[in-house]
N, C-alpha and C positions, 0 to 999 in steps of 0.2 A: 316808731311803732307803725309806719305806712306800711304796707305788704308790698313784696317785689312787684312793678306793672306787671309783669306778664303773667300776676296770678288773674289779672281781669279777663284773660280769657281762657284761663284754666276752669271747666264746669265743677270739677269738685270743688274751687275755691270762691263762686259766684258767692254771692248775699242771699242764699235761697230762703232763709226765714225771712230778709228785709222784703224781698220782693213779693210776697202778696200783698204787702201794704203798698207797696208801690203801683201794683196793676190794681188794687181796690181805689186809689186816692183817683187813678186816669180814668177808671170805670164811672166813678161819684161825678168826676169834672166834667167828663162827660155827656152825662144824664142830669139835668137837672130836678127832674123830679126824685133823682135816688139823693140828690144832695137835700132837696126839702124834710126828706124824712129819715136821714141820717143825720144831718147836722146838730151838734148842742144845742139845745133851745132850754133853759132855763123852762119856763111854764108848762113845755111838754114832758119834761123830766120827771118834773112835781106831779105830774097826772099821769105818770106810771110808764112812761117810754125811757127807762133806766137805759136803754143798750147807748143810745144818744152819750153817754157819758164818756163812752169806747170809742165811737163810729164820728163822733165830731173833730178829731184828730185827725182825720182821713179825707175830709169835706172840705173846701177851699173857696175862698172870696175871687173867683179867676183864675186863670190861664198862667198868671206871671207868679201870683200867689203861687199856685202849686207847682209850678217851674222850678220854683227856687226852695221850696219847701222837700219836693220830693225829692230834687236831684239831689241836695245836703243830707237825705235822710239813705239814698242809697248808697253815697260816698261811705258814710259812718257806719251802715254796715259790712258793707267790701271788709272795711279795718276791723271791726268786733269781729265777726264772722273766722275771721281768716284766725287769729289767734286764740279765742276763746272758744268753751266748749258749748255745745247747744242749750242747754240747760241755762247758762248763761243769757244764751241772747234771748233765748223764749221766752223767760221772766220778764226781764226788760220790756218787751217787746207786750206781754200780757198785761203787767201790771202797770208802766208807765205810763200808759196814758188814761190810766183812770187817776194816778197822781197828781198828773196835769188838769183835769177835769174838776174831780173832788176840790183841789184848793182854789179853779176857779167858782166853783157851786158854793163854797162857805165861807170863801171869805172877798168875792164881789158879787155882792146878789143884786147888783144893778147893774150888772151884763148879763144882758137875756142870750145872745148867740156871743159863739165862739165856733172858729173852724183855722184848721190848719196845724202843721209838724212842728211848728217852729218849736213848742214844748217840750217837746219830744227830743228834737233834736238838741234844743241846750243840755237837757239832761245827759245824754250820750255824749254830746261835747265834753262836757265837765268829767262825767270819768273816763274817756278816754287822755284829756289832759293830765290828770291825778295820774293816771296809768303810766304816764310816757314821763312824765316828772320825776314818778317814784323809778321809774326805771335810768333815766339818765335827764340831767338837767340843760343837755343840749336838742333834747327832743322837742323842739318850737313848732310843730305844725299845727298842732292841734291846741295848743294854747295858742298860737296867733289866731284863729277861727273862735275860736273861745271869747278872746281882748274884742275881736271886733263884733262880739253880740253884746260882750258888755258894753260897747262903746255906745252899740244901738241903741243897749236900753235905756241907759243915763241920758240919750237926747229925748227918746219917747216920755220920760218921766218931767223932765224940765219941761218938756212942749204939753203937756196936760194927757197925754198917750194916745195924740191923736197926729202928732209928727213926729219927723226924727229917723220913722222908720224906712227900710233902704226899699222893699217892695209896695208899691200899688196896689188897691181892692178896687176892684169892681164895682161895688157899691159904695153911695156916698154914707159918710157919717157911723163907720167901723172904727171900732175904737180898741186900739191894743191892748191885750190883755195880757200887762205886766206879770200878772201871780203865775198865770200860766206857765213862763219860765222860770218862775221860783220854784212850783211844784215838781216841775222836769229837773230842775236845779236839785233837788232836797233829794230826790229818789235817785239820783246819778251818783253822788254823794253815799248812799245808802249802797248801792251797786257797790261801789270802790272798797267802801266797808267791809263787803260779803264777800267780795274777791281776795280780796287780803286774808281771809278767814280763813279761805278753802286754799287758797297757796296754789300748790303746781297741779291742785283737783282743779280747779277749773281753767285751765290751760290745755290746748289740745298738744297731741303728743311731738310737733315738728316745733312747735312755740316751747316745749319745755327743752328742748334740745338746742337751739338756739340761744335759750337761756344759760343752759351749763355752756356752751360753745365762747360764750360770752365773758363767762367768768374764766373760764382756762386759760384767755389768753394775759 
């Protein structure tokens, strides 16, 4: 399910939905004073800054944090983008990260801050593996990328979710926020659901061709 490289420098085939998140996340890391007032803050939530729910996905604990957060979240679009239809990725893209947010707001209310894709990205990880399974069971790219978030999280869980993890924060005494990629988990899952519904409707038309190309031989 990887797209040819040389669609990476093809302009129609760019990530152009991924990429305002991507130039929003370098704008936030950037500035710091745009990441104080975007980041998830649990108490300011509660006192009516709801966009924080959206915008703390985008907000990062550092340099290496968002390195590794952004570049994974632009890889994963290059692959949606290129085969699926907009509508597709827009959803995603709208709606998962208040997935990832909501299940951390309800069910860890002793994590005041949260920042960073990683949520995000698991989510898109999982259905992109669901994706490439259902289509062929030699498809391992994106489930090895998958094996080694779960790897990560089973050490963050055993180390108290304060180790284990492969990136560095900035600040001391951030504490990973496991649910985070349950909720990205649970709505990627939901994605894969929705995609199977709509069939070759949500397939752009060179993906669906590929597909019958596929079956012919």
């Amino acid at each position: 399910m990887l797209p040819p490289l040389k669609s990476l420098l093809a302009p129609r085939m760019l990530p152009w939905f991924f990429l305002p998140g991507g130039v929003l996340s370098l704008l936030i890391q950037a500035q710091p004073d745009w990441a104080r007032a975007l980041v998830y803050h649990r108490d300011a939530i509660v006192g009516g800054e709801w966009w924080r729910l959206w915008t703390g996905n985008f907000t990062h604990f550092g340099w290496w944090h968002f390195a590794a957060d952004t570049g994974l979240y632009m890889l994963i679009g290059w692959a949606l983008e290129y085969r699926y239809r907009w509508f597709i990725t827009l959803s995603g893209l709208v709606l998962m990260p208040f997935a990832v947010t909501l299940t951390v707001f309800f069910f860890d209310p002793e994590m005041t801050r949260y920042a960073g894709l990683s949520g995000i990205n698991v989510g898109f990880l999982i259905l992109l593996a669901l994706l490439g399974w259902q289509a062929s069971w030699k498809d391992w790219f994106w489930p090895a990328l998958l094996g080694i978030h779960v790897l990560e999280l089973i050490l963050e869980i055993n180390q108290g979710h304060y180790g284990g993890a492969m990136i560095a924060f900035d600040e001391p005494g951030i504490r990973i926020a496991t649910l985070a990629h349950v909720g990205g988990g649970a709505f990627g899952i939901l994605m894969w659901i929705s995609i199977n519904l709509l069939k070759t409707q949500a397939l752009r038309p060179h993906a669906v061709a590929a597909n019958a190309a596929g079956k012919a031989r």
